[in-house]
GUDOFI-424249 format. One record per residue (C-alpha): residue number from 1; y, z, x. Coordinates in Angstrom, 3 decimals, always signed. Layout:
BEGIN
NUM,Y,Z,X
...
//
This chain:
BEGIN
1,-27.598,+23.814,+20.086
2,-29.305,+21.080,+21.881
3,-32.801,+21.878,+19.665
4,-30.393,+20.411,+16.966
5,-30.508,+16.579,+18.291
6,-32.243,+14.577,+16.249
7,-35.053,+13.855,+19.005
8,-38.405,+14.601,+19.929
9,-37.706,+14.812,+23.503
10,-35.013,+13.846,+25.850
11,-33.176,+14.740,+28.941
12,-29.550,+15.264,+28.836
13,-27.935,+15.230,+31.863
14,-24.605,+17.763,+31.779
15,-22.836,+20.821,+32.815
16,-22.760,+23.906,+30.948
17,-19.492,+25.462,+31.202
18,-17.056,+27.822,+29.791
19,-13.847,+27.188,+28.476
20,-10.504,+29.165,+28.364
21,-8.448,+28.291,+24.820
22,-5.910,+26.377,+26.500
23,-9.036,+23.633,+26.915
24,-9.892,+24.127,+30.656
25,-12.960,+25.093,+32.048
26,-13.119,+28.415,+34.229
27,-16.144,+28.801,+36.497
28,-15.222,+32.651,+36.895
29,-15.527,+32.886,+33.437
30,-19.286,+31.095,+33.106
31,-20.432,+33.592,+35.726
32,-19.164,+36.662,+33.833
33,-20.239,+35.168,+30.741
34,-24.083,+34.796,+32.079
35,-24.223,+37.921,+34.221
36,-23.222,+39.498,+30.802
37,-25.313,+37.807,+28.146
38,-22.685,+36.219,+26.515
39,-23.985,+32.540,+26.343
40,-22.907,+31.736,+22.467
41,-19.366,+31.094,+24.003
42,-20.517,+28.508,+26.233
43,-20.593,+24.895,+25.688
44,-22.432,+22.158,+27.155
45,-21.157,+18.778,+27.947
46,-22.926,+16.116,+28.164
47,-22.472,+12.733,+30.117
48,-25.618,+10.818,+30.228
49,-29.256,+10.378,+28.798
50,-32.291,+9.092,+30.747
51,-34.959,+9.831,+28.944
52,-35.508,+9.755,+25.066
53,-38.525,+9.887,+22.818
54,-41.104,+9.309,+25.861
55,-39.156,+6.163,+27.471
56,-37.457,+6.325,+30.526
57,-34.239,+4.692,+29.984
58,-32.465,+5.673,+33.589
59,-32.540,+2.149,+34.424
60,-30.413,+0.728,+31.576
61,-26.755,+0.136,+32.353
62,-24.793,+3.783,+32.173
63,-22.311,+2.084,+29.380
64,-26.203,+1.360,+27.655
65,-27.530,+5.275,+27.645
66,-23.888,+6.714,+26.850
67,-23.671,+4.487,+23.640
68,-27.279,+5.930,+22.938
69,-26.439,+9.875,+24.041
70,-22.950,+9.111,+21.419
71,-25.555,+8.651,+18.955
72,-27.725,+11.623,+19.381
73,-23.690,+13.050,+18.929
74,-22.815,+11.930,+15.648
75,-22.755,+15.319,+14.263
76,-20.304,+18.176,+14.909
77,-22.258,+20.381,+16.543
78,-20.620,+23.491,+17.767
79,-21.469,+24.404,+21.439
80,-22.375,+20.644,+22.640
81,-19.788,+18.039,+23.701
82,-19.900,+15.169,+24.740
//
């Protein structure tokens, strides 16, 4: 999902994580999910961005590179949250 974002390069700082359907995240549940192959259930959230499009950007204010990461979000994309 992340070769979706409308970029040439970035790095996305985030978890990957798996989540039960009442919304919470189970850790037990991203092992058994790796160990087993099953990654297309797993989604990845994302909380910041320091590097996009060959500029570093780590040193911009954190409300600065989540306005731009929001941006890279402005499509429903299934698997990535942010």
């Amino acid at each position: 999902a992340l070769r979706a974002l409308p970029v040439k390069e970035a790095y996305v700082d985030g978890e990957l994580c798996a989540v039960r359907a009442d919304g919470v995240t189970s850790f037990s549940r991203l092992q058994a999910a790796m160990d087993e192959g099953r990654t297309g259930d797993l989604a990845f959230f994302a909380f910041d961005l320091l590097f996009l499009n060959g500029e570093s950007i780590a040193k911009l204010p954190l409300i600065d590179r989540k306005a731009r990461l929001e941006g890279l979000f402005s499509t429903d994309m299934p698997g990535l949250r942010f």
